[in-house]
C-alpha positions as protocol buffer text, in pm:
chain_id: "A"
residue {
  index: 1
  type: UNK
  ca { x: 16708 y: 17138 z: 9648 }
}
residue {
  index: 2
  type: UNK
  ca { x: 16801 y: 17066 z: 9275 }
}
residue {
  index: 3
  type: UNK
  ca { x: 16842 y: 17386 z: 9041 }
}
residue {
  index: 4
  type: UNK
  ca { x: 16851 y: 17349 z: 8669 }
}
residue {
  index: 5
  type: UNK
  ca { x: 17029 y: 17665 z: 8518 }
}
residue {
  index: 6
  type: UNK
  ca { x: 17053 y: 17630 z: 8113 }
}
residue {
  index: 7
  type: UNK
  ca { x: 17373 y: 17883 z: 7938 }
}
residue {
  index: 8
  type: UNK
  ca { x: 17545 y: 17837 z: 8230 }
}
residue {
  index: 9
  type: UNK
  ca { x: 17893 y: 17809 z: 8137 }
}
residue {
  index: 10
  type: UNK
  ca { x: 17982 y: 18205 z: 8102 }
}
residue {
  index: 11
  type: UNK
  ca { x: 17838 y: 18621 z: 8179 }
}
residue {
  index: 12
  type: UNK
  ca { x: 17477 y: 18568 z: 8382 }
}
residue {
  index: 13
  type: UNK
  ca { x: 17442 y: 18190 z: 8380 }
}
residue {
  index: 14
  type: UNK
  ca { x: 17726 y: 18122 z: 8502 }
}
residue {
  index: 15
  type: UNK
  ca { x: 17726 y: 18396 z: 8788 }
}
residue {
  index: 16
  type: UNK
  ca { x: 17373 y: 18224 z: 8889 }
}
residue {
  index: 17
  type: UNK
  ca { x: 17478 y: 17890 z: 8899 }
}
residue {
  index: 18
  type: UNK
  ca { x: 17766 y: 18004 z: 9168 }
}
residue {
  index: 19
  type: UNK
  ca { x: 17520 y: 18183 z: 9366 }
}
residue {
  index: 20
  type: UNK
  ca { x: 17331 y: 17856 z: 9430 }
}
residue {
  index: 21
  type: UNK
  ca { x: 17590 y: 17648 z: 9496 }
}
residue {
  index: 22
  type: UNK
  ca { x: 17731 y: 17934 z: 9755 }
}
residue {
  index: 23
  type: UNK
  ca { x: 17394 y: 17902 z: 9868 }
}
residue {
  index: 24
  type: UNK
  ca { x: 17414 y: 17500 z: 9946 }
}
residue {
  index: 25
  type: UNK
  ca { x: 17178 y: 17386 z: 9646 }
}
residue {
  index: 26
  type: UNK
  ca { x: 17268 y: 17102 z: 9400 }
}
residue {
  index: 27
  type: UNK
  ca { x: 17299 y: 17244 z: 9051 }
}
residue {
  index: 28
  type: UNK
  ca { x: 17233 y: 17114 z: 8698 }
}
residue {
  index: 29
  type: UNK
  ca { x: 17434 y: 17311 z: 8411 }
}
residue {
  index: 30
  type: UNK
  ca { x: 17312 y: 17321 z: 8035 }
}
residue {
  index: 31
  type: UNK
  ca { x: 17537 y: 17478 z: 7786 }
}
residue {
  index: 32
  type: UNK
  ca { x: 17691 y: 17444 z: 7469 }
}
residue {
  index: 33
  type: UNK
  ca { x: 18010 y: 17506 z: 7594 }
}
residue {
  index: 34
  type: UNK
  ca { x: 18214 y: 17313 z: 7851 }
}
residue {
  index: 35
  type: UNK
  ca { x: 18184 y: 17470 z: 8232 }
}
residue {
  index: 36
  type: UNK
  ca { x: 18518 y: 17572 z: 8401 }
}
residue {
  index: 37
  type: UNK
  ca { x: 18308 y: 17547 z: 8718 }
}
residue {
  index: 38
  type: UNK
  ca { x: 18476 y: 17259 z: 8961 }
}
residue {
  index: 39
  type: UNK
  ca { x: 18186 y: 17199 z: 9270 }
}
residue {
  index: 40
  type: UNK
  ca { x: 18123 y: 16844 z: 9391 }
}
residue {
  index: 41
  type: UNK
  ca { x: 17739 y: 16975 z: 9405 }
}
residue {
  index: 42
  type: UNK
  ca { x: 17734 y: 17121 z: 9016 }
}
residue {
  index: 43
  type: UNK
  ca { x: 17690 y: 16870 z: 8721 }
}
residue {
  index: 44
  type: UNK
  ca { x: 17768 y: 17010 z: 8356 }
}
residue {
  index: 45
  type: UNK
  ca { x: 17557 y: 16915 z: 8045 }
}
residue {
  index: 46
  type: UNK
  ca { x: 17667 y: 17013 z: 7709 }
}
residue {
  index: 47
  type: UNK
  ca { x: 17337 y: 17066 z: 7591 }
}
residue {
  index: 48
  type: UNK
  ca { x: 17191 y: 17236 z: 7273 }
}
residue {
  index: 49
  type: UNK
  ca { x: 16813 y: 17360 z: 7447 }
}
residue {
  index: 50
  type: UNK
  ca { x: 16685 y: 17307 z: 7083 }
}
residue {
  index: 51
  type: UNK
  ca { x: 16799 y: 16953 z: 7081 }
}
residue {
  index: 52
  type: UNK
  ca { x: 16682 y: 16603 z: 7248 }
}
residue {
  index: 53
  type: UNK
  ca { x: 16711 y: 16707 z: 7567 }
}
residue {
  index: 54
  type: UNK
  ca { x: 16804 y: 16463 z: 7914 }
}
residue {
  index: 55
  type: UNK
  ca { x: 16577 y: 16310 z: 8144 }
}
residue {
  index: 56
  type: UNK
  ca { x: 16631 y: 16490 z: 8451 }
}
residue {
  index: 57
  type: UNK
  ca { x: 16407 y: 16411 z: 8830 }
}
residue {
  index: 58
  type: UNK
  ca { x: 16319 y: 16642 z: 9105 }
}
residue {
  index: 59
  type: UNK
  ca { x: 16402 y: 16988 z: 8974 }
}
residue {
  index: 60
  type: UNK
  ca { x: 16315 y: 17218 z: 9228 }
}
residue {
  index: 61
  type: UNK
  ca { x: 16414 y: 17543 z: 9037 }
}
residue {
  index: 62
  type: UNK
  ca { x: 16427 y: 17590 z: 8638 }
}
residue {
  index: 63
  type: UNK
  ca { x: 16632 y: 17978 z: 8580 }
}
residue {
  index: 64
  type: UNK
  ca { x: 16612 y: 17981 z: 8214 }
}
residue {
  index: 65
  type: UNK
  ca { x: 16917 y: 18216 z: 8094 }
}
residue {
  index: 66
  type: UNK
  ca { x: 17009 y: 18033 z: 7788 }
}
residue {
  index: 67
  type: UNK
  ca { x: 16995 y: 18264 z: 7478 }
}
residue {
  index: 68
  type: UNK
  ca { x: 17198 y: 18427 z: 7180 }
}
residue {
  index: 69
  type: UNK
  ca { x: 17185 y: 18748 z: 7044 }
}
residue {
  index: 70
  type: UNK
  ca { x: 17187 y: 18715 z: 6650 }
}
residue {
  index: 71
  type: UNK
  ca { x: 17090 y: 18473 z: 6410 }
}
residue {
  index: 72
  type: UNK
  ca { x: 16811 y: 18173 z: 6512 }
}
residue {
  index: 73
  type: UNK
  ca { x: 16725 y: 18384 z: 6816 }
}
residue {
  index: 74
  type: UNK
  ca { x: 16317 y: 18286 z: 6802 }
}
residue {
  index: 75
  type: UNK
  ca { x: 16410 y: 17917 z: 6836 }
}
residue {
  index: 76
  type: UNK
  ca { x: 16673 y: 17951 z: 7043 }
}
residue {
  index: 77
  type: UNK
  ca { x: 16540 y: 18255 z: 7290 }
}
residue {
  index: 78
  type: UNK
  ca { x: 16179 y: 18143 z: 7262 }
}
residue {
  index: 79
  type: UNK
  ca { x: 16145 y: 17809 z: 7132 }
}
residue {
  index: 80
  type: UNK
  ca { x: 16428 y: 17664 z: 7337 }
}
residue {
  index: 81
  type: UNK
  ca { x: 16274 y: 17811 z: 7626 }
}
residue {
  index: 82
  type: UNK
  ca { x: 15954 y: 17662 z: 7607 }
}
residue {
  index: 83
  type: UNK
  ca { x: 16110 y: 17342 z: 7553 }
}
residue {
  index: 84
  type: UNK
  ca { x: 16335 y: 17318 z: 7869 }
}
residue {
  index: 85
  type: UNK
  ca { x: 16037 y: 17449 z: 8072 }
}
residue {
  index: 86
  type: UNK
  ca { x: 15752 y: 17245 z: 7954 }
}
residue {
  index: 87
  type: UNK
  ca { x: 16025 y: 16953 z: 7935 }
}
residue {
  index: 88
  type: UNK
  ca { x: 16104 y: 16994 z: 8331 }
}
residue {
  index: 89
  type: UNK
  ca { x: 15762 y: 17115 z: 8484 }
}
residue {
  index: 90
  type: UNK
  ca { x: 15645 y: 16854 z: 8742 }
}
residue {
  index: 91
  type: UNK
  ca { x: 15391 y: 16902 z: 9064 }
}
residue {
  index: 92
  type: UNK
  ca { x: 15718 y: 16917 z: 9293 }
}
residue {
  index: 93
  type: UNK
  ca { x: 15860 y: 17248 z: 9093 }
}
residue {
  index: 94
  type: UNK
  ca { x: 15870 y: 17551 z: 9305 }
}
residue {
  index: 95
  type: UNK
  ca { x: 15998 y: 17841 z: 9109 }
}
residue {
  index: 96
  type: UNK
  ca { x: 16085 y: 17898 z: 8769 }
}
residue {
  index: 97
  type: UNK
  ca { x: 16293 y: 18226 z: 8653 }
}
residue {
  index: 98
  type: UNK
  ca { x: 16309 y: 18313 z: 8288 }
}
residue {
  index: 99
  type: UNK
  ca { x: 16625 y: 18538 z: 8180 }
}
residue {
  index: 100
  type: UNK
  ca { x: 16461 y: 18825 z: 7964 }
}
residue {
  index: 101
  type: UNK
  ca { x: 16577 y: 19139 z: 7882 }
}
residue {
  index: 102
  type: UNK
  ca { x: 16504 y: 19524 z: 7882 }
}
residue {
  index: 103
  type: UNK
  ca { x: 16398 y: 19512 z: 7505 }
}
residue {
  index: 104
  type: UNK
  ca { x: 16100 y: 19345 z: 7595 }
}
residue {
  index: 105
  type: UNK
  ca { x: 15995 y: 19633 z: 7736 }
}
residue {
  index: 106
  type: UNK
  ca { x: 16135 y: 19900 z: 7522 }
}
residue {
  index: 107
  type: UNK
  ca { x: 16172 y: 19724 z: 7149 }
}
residue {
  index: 108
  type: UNK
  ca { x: 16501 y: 19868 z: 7155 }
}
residue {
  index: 109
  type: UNK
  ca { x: 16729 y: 19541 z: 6969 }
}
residue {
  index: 110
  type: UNK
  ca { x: 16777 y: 19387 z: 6694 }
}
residue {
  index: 111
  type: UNK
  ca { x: 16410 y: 19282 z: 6589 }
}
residue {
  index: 112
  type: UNK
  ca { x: 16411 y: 18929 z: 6602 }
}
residue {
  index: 113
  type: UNK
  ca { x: 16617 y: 18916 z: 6971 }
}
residue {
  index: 114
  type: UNK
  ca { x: 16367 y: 19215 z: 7095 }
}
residue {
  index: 115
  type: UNK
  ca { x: 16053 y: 18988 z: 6974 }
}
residue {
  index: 116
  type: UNK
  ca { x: 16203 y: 18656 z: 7117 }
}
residue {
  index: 117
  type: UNK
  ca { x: 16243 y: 18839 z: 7450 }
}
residue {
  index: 118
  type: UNK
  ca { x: 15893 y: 18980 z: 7411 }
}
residue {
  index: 119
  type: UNK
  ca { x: 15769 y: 18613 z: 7411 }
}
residue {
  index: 120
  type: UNK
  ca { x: 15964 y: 18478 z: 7703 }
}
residue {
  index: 121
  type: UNK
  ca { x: 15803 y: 18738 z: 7904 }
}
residue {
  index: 122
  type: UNK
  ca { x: 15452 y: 18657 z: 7763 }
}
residue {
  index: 123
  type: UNK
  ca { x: 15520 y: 18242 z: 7772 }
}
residue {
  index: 124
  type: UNK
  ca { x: 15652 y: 18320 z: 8147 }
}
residue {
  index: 125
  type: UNK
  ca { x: 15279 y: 18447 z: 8234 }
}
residue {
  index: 126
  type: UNK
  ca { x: 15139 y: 18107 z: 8100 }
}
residue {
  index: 127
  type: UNK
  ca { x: 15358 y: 17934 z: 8288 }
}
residue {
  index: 128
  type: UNK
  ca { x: 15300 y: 18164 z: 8621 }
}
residue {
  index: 129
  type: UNK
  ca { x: 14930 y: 18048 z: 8574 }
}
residue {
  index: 130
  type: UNK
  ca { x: 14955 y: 17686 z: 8525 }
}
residue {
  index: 131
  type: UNK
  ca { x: 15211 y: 17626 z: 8792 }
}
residue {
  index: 132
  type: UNK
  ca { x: 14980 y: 17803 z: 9078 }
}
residue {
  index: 133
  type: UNK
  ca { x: 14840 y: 17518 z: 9153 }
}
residue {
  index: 134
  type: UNK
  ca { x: 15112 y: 17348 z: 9266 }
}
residue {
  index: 135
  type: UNK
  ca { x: 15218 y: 17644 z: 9468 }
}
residue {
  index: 136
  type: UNK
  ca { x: 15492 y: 17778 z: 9271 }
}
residue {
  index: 137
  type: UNK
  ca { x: 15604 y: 18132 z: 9106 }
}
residue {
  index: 138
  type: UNK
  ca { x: 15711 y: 18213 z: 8765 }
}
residue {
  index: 139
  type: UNK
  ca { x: 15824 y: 18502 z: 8703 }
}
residue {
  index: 140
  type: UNK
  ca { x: 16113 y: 18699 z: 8442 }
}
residue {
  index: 141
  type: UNK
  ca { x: 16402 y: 18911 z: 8478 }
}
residue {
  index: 142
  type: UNK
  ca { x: 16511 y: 19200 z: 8233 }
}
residue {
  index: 143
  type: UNK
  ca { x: 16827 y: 19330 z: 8220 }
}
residue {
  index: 144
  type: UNK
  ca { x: 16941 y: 19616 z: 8038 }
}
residue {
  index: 145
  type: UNK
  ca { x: 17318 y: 19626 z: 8030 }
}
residue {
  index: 146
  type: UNK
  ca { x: 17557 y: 19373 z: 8173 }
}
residue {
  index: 147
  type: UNK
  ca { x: 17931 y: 19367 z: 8198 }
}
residue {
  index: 148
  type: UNK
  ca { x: 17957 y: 19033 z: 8036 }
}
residue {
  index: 149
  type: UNK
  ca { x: 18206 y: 18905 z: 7745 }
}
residue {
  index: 150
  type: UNK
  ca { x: 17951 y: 18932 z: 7511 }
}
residue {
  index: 151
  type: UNK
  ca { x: 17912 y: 19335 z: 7485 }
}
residue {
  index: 152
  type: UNK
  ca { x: 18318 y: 19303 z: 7484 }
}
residue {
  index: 153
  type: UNK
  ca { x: 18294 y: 19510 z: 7188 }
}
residue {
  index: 154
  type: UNK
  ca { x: 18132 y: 19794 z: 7407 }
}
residue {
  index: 155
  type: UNK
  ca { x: 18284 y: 19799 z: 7702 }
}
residue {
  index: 156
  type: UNK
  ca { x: 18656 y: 19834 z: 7492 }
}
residue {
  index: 157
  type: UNK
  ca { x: 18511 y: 20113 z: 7345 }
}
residue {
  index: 158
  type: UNK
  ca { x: 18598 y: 20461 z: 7532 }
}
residue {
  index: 159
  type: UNK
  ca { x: 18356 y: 20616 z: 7324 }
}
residue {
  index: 160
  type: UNK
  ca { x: 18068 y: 20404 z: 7242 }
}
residue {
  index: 161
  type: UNK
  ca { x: 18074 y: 20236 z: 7632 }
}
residue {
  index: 162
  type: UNK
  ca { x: 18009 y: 20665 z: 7728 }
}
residue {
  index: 163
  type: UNK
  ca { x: 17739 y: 20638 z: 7477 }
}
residue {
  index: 164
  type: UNK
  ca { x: 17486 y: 20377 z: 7583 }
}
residue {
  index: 165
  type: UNK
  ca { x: 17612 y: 20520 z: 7978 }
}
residue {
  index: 166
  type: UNK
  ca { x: 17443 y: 20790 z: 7897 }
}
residue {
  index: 167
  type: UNK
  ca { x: 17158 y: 20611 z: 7833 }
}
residue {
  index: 168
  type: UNK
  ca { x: 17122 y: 20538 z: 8217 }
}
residue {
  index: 169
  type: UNK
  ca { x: 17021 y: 20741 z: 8524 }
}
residue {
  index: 170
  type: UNK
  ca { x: 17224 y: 20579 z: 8713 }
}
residue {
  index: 171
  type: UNK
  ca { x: 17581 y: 20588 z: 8482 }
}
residue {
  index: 172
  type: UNK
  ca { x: 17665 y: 20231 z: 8499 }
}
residue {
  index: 173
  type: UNK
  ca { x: 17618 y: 19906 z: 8382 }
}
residue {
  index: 174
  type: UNK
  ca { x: 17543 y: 19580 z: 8611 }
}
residue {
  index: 175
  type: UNK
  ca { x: 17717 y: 19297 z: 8700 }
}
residue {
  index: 176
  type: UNK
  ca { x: 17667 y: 18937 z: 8664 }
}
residue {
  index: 177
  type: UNK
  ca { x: 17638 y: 18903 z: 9015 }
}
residue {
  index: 178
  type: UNK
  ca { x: 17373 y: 19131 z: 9084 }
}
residue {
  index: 179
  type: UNK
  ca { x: 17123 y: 18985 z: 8831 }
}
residue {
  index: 180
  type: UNK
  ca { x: 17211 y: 18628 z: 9003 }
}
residue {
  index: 181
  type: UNK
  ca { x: 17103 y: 18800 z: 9324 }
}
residue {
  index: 182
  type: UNK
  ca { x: 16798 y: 18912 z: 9225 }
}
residue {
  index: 183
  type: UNK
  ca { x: 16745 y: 18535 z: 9079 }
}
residue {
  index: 184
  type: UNK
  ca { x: 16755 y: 18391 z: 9358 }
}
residue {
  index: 185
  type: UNK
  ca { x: 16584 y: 18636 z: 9569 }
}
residue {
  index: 186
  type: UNK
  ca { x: 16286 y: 18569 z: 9299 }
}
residue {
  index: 187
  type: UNK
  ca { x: 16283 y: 18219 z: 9296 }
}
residue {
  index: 188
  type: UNK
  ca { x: 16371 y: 18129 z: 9693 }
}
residue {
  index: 189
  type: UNK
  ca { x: 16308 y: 18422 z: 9912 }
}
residue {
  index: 190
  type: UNK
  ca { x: 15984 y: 18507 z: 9740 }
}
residue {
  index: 191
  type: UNK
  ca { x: 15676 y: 18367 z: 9824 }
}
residue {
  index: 192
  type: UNK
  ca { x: 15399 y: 18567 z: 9689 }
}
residue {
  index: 193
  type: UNK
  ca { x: 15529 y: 18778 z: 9350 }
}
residue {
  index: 194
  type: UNK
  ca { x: 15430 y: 18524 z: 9054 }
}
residue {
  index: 195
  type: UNK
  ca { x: 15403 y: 18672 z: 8706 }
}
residue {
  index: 196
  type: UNK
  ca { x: 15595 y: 19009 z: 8716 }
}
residue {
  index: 197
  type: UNK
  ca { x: 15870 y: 19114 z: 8494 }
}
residue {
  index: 198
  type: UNK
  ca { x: 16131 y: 19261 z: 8685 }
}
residue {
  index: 199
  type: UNK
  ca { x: 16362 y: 19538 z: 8477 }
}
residue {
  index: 200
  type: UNK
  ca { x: 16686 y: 19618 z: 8596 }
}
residue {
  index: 201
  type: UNK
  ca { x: 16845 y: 19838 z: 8332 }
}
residue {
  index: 202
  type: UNK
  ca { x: 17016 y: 20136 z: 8590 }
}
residue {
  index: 203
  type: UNK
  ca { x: 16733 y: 20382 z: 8489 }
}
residue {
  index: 204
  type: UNK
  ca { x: 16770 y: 20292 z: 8104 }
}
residue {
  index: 205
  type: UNK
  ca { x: 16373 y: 20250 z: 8036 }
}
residue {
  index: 206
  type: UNK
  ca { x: 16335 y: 20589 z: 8211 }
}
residue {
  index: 207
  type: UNK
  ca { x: 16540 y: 20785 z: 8093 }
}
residue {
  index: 208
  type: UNK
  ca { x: 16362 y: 21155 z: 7991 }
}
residue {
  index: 209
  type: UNK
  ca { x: 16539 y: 21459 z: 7893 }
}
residue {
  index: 210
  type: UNK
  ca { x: 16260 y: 21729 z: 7929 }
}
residue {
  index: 211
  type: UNK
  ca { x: 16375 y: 22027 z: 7671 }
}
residue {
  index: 212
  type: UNK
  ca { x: 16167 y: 22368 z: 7729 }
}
């Protein structure tokens, strides 16, 4: 089977795109950075998801992590999104996973990145209903925090890394890996969960301190 997985050169996407080739699937790599990832069954597109985009055939599995964090994030988050998907959609497609994040739930981002999030989750219910027909899920994943090179600027922090800790139940963070495992649980051990969002933020979303 032939997995497309788009920002897959670094953090989640590329920690998904090694889980499916450990996994024996053939895998299909957008990004607009050059892959350091060396697998006979991997092949590496430096790809822009906002621009013309390749002609691709029998994509079994679309995981759509591709996304920034500041500055075009609608077209890039949401727009880009929509593109790939709508771009790669065919009868033979049997899952589809859409990278979210925790902020669609909570709001709790910059505006524009919490919004664009917001909308992949929506978009990935639209897609969860047309692609029933041909048998196939959709569905998202949200993470909250990830120990990725992007929050760099956290995690080096003593201080401010303690900070948004606290701000889990559970007093950690999660790793690439873990969000790639719950990818491909989603989208090829499941067989009957289409359309849910799936949050996993260490107890972020929950957290309640009850003051009497």
């Amino acid at each position: 089977m032939k997995v497309l997985v788009t920002g897959s050169s670094f953090g989640i996407g590329r920690a998904i795109a090694l889980k499916f080739l450990s996994e024996g699937f053939d895998v299909i790599g957008f990004d607009i950075a050059d892959s350091q990832i060396t697998n006979d069954r991997y092949v590496h597109y430096v790809q822009d998801i906002c621009g013309e985009l390749p002609d691709l055939n029998d994509i079994d599995i679309i995981v759509n992590n591709a996304g920034i964090q500041e500055g075009d994030t609608i077209d890039v988050n949401l727009k880009g999104t929509i593109k790939v998907t709508e771009k790669y959609i065919t009868p033979n497609i049997k899952s589809i996973v859409f990278i979210a994040s925790s902020s669609a739930s909570t709001g709790s981002e910059f505006p524009e990145y919490a919004a664009s999030k917001g909308g992949v989750v929506t978009y990935m219910k639209n897609v969860a209903l047309r692609i029933a027909e041909y048998g196939a899920t959709a569905n998202s994943i949200s993470p909250g925090g990830v120990i990725t090179d992007l929050n760099e600027h956290i995690l080096n922090d003593e201080n401010l890394y303690r900070q948004v800790l606290d701000e889990t139940l559970l007093d950690k963070w999660a790793e690439p890996k873990e969000i790639a495992d719950f990818v491909y649980f989603v989208s090829v051990v499941n067989k009957s969960m289409t359309g849910e969002d799936i949050v996993i933020d260490n107890g972020e979303k929950l957290k309640s301190n009850f003051i009497w």
